[in-house]
N, C-alpha and C positions, 0 to 999 in steps of 0.2 A: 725330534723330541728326544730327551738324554731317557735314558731306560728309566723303567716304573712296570711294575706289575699291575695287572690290571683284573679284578673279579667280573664273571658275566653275570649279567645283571637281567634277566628279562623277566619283564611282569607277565607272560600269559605265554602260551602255544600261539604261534601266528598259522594261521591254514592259506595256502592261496593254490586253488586248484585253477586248474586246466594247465594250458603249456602257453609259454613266453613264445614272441616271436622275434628272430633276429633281424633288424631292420637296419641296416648298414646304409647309410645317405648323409650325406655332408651338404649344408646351406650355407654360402658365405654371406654373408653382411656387412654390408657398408653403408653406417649410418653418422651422423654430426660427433654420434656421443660413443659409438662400437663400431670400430672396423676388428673381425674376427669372425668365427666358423661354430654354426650349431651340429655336432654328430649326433644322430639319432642311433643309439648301440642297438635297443629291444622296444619291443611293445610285453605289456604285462598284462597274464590275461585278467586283471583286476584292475580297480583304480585304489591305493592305498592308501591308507589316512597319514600324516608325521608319525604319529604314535606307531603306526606300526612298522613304519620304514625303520624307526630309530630302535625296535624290539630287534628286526633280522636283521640290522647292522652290528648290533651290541651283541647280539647272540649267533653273531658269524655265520648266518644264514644269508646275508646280503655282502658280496664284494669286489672290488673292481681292482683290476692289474694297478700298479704305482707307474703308468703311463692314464688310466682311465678309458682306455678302449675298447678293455673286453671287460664283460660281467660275468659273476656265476650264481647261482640261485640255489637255494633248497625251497623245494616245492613237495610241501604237507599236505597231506589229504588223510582221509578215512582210513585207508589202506597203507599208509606208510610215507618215505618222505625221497623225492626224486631231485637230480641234481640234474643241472642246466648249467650250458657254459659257452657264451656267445660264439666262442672261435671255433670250436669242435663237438662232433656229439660225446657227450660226457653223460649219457645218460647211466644210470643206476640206484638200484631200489635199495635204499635200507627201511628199517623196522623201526618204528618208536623207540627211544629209550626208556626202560621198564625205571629208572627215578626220572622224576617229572625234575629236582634238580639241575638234571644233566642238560636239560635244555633242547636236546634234539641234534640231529647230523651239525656236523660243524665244518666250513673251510678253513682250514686251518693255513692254507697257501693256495692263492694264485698265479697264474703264466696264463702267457697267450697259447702253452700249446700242453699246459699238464693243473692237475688240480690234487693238490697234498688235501684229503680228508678225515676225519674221526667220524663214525658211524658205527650202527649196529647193524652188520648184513647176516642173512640165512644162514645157518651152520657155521659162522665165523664168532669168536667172543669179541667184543667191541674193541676195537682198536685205526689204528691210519693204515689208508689207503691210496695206494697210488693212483689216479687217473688220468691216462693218456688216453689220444685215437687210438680205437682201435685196442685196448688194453688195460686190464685192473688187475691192479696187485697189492695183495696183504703184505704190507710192509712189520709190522709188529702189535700185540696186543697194549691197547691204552685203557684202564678200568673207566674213567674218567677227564675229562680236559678241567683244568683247575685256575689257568688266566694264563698270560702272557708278560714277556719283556719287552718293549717295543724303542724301538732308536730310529725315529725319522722311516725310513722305507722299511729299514729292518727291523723284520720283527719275529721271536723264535717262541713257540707254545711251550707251557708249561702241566704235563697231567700226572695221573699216578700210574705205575704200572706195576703187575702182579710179579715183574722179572725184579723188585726194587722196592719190596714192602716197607713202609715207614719212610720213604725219600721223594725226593720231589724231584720229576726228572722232567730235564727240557730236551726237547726237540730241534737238534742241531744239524748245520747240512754235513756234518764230518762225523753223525753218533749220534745216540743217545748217551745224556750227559746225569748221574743220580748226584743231588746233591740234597745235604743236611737240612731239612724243614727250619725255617727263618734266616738261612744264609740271605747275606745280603749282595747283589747280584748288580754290575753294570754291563748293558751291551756295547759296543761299539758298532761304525759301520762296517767296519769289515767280518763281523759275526763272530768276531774274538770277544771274551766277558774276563770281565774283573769279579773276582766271588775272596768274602768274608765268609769263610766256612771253619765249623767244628769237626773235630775228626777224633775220635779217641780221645775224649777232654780236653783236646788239647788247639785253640783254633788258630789257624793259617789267612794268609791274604796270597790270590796268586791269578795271573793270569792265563787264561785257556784258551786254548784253537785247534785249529787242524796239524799247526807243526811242534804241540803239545804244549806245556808245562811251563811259565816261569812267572814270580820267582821266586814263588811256593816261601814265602817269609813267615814264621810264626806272630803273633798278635793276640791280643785279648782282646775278645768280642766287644764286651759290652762299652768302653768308652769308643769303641771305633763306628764312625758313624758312614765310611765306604772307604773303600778301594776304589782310585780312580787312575786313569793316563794324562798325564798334562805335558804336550810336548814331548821330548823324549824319558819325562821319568814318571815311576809309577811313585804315589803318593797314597798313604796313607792318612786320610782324616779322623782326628780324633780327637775328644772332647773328657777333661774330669773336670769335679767342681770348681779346680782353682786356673785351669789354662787349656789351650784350643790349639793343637799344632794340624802341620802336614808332614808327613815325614817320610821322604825318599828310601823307599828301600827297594830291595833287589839290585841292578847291574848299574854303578854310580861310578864318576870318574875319582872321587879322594875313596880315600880311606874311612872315612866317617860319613854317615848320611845327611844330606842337607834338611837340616828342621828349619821349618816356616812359621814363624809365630802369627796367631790369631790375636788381633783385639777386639775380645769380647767371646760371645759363648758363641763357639758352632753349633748353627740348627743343622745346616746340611750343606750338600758338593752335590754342582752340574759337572760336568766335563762334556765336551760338545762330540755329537758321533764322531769326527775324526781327530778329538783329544786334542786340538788345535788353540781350542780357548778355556776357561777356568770359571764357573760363576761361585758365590761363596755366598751364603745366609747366614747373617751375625746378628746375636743379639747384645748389645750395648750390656756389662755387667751392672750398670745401677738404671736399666729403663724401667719403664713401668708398661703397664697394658701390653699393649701387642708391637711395640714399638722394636723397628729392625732395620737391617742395614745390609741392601743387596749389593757385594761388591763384585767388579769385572776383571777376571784376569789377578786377584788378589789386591787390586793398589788402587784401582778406578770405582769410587762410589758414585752408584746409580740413581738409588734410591731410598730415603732413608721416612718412617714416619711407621704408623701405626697398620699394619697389613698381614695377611697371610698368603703365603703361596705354596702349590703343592709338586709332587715330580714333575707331573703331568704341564703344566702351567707353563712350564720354557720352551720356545719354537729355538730352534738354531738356523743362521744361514745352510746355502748347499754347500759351499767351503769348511763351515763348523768356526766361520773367524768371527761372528757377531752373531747377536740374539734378541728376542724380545721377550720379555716376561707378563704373566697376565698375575697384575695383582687384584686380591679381593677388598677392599676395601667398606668397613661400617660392618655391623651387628644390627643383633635383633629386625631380620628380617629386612630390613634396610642394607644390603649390601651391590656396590656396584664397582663396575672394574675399569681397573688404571691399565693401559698397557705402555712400556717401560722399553728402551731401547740404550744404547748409550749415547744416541743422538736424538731422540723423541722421546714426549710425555704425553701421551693423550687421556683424557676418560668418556666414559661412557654413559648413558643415562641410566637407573636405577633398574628397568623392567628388560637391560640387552644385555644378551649372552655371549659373548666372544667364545666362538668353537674352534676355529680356527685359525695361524696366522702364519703368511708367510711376509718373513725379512730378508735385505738381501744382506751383502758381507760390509755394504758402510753404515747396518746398525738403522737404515731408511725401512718403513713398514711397505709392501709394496700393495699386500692384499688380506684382507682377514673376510671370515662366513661370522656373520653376528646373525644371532637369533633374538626376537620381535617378542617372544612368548608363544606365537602364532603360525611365524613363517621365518626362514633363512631370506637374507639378503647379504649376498657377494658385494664386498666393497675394495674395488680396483683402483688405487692410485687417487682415492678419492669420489669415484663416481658411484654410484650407488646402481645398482641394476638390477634386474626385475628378479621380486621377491617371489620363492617359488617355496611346496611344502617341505623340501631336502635339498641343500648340498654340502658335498662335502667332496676330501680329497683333494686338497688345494695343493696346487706342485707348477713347478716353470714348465713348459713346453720346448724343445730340444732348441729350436729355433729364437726363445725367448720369450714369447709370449704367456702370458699367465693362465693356465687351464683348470677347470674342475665340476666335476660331474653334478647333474642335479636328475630329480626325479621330479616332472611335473604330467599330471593326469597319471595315465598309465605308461608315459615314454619314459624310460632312461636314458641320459643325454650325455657327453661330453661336449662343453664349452670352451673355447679357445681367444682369450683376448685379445689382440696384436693392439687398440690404440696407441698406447703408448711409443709403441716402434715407428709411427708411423708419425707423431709429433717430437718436437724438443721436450728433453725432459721437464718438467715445473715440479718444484717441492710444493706438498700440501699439506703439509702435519705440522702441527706445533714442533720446532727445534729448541735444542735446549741450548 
């Protein structure tokens, strides 16, 4: 998914006392309609309702490695709040956080064999914590955790910190990074970011990393609507009343920068985690309503009609060379979702939720998590499979098979599909 910030969102304290247990067991199955493998990760000393699964997901109390093998828990009780972490003992106590805002301990990063934390521990001011076997370390003080930038696996926190009053600093693996409250911010997969930032009145578009700086170009904030990498150039999108360009700056082969004209108004710029492909949201200069025009790569229109879509909304291939989009389609409570590829059109019925989707690089949908109102149901290549109260974490398996974790009773599972591999392929989605 192309970067987005994200607010945490949770309606209540979740408490789940006693201790998980790690239940490591693999069941293969071979059945007419599944050949593929149930892993049982934990047992939970509770059985949890949706609602509350979807609280310690969204409030980074619930999370699983971007393979789905290992889990980690924050476990609230009376007395404070204990971490848990399938592959290691990672046990340790923090304290409530004294604003009921802050929502409570946070995983901010998992590994199979380390847990990046925010926490309020004894005699420490709140801040991230390293946990390994066998080892915790105060890494720096954090006042609060404030959301995230997230791109597909990568994904890098955003809190405030007392070293960085008035700035918004993210949590990078080469730094901590203080930037301008409202810069506008893309990640990449490699954990390099594009930022639309003000500096002394004066604002910049520039690329950042580990081997620093480029290519720090001045800009005016307000028609600029991002900074993005497309291919080898970095572009600038931006928007006035009268015209819509992209505009190549920083390190270019002429003399002059290559400008990209728009037809029509720019809403917004995808750029896919490895800046491989280009998606573009226009609106028609004499439409009416909500009527737009998503186009591919600048020149391939998708799809064009009355809809809205937000960051969040584009899945990318694992390559970044094709995409699917979830559009929202209808008002007044009446709305239901299109999802959009540059070879599929499909929709949905009015009461389902498309959570998640994975595509592959020819633009084919292979697997999406649709939510019932009730219950998740995985849908693999067209089959529909047993609806359970949570999954999520939908990703390919090394060997190709389609995996993704669910919570049913009190088991946390990983699921592994192989049918597919094991028949000829068949297309099963409307083509266009």
């Amino acid at each position: 998914m192309t970067a987005h910030i994200r607010a945490f969102q949770q309606e209540a304290h979740v408490a789940i006392t006693g201790t998980p247990r790690s239940e490591q067991s693999v069941v293969r199955l071979h059945e007419p309609t599944f050949t593929g493998e149930m892993h049982t990760l934990c047992t939970l000393p509770m059985t949890p309702t949706p609602k509350m699964l979807r609280q310690l997901i969204s409030g980074d109390q619930l999370a699983v490695t971007a393979s789905g093998s290992q889990v980690a828990l924050v476990l609230a009780n009376d007395r404070g709040e204990e971490l848990f972490h399938t592959g290691f003992d990672a046990r340790m106590s923090f304290q409530h956080s004294p604003l009921k805002e802050d929502g409570g301990t946070r995983i901010l990063r998992i590994h199979d064999q380390y847990l990046l934390v925010w926490g309020c521990a004894v005699g420490y001011p709140p801040g991230v914590w390293l946990v390994v076997p066998g080892a915790r370390q105060f890494l720096f003080p954090m006042d609060r955790i404030k959301g995230s930038y997230a791109n597909g696996t990568v994904r890098l926190t955003v809190g405030e910190s007392p070293h960085y009053p008035g700035k918004n600093v993210i949590i990078t693996s080469w730094g901590l990074l203080p930037i301008t409250v409202g810069s506008k911010v893309e990640l990449y997969a490699d954990g390099n970011l594009c930022i639309v930032e003000e500096l002394d009145g004066q604002c910049y578009a520039y690329e950042i990393g580990q081997d620093g700086i480029e290519p720090f170009s001045s800009c005016t904030l307000d028609p600029t609507i991002r900074f993005v990498r497309w291919r080898s150039q970095h572009l600038l999108a931006t928007r006035t009343p009268h015209r819509s360009l992209l505009i190549e700056t920083g390190k270019h082969d002429s003399s002059k920068p290559r400008v990209i004209a728009i037809d029509g108004q720019l809403e917004e710029v995808w750029s896919s985690p490895t800046h491989g492909a280009l998606l573009t949201l226009v609106r028609p200069r004499d439409a009416t309503g909500d009527v737009r025009r998503l186009f591919f790569n600048n020149d391939t229109l998708v799809y064009e009609g009355s809809f809205t879509i937000t960051r969040s909304d584009v899945f990318w291939s694992s390559s970044g060379t094709s995409f699917a989009a979830r559009l929202q389609i209808g008002s007044q409570g009446k709305v239901r979702q299109r999802l959009v590829t540059p070879v599929e059109d499909r929709e949905f019925l009015d009461h389902v939720d498309v959570r998640e989707v994975m595509v592959n690089d020819g633009g084919y949908v292979e697997a999406v998590i649709a939510q019932d109102g009730a219950w998740d149901k995985p849908i693999v290549r067209g089959r529909r499979l047993t609806a359970v109260p949570l999954a999520w974490n939908l990703h390919e398996d090394p060997d190709g098979g389609i995996a993704w974790n669910t919570i049913h009773d009190d088991l946390v599972l990983k699921w592994i599909d192989r049918t597919h591999l094991q028949q000829r392929t068949v297309r099963y989605a409307t083509q266009r």
